[in-house]
N, C-alpha and C positions, 0 to 999 in steps of 0.2 A: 872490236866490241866497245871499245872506251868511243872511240869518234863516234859513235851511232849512239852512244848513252848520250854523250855532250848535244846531237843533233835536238834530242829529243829535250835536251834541258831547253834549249835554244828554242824551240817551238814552244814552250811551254810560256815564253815572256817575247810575244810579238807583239811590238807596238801596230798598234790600230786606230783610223781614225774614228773622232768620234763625230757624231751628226747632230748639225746645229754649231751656235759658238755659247761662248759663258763671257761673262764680267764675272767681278768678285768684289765682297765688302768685309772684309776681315778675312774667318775659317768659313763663311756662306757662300758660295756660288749657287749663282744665277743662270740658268741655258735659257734660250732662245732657239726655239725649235728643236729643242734636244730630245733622247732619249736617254736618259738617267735611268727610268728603271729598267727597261733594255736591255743596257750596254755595260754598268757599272755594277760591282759590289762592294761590300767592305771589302777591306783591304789592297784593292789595287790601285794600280798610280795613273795619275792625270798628268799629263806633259804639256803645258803650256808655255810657247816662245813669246816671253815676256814683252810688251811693246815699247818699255822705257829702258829695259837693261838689255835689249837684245841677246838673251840666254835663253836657254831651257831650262825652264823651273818644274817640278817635279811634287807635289803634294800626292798625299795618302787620303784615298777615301775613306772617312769615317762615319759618314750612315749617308744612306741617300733615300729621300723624303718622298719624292714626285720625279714625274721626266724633266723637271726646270728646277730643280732646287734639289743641294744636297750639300755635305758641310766635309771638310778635308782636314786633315789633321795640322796643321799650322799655315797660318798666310802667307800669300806670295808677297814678294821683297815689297810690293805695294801695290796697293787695289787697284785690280784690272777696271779702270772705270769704262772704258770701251769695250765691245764685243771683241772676242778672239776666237779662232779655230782653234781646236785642242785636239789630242793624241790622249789613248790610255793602252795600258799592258793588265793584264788580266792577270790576278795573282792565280798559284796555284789551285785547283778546286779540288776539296776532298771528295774519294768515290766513295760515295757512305751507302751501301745499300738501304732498302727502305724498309728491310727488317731490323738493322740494327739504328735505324731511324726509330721507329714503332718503338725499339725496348728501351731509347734514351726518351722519349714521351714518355713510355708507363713511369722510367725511373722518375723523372721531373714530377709529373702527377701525384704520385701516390706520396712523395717527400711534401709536395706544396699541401697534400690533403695531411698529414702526417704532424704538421707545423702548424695547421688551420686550428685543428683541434684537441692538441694538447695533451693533456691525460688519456683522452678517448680514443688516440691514432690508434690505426689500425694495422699499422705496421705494412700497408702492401694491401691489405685485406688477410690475411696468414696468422693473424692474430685478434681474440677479440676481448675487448675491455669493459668491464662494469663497475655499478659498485654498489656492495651487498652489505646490508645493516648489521655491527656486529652482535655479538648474542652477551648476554649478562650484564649488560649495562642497571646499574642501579638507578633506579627513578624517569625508566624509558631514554634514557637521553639517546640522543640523535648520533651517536657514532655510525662511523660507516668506515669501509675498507675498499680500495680498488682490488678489484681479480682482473690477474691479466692468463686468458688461456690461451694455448698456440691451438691451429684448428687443421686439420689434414690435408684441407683444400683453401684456396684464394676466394673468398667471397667478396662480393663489390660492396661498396659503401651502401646502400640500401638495404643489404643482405644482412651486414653486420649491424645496423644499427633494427634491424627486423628481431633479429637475437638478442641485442639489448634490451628491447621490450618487453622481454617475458620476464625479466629481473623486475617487481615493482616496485623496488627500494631504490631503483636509480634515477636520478628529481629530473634528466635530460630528459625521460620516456615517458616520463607519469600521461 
């Protein structure tokens, strides 16, 4: 059972070639008929047999931009100013299903709309927010109060600021 687990670690970091060559100018590489976006991700490693130190040097992909440009996480011992054939190994990929893709979206979304709007989030849509003029103020003054209700169902942002509207003390809806 353990040799057959180890196989499968083993397969999971096979060096591969990659297509095309690079130079390098700092943490930037350059390809030459590559496939960058292809072939690489974050995270995994570039194996380049350096042509002044004759070693294998080894950077970390840290974003890649195009199929000819993409940037590694520290420079080689010194810029590749010549074209070189390179190797990479494929970091592990998470299996994320695409529904629990869909719920880290909803989650992102509704925090980024959450943060946009401040007093007014709407917590998901599960919540909705106003604000209602308070009563006995002397000489009309302009007090007001936010109300936060929870509501039985998720309404979308259009839904909830739709509810809002019928509040006419709240200056967003007028």
């Amino acid at each position: 059972d353990d040799a057959a687990a180890d196989d499968d670690d083993a397969a999971d970091f096979q060096v591969q070639v990659g297509t095309g060559r690079l130079s390098s100018s700092g943490v930037t590489i350059h390809g030459f008929e590559t496939q960058f976006l292809r072939e690489l991700r974050v995270g995994d490693a570039v194996v380049v047999s350096h042509p002044r130190t004759l070693t294998d040097e080894t950077r970390i992909v840290q974003m890649v931009l195009s199929d000819t440009s993409m940037a590694v996480s520290s420079p080689f011992s010194s810029d590749l100013v010549s074209t070189c054939a390179f190797r990479y190994i494929a970091a592990p990929r998470d299996a994320e299903t695409a529904e629990t893709k869909a719920a880290k979206k909803r989650k992102a979304d509704n925090s980024r709309d959450d943060d946009a709007v401040g007093d007014y989030a709407g917590k998901g849509g599960s919540t909705l927010v106003y604000r209602e003029r308070k009563g006995g103020m002397i000489g009309g003054g302009n007090g007001y109060r936010i109300v936060t209700q929870q509501l039985n169902e998720t309404k979308s942002r259009t839904e909830l600021l739709e509810m809002r509207v019928k509040y006419k003390s709240d200056r967003h809806c007028a």
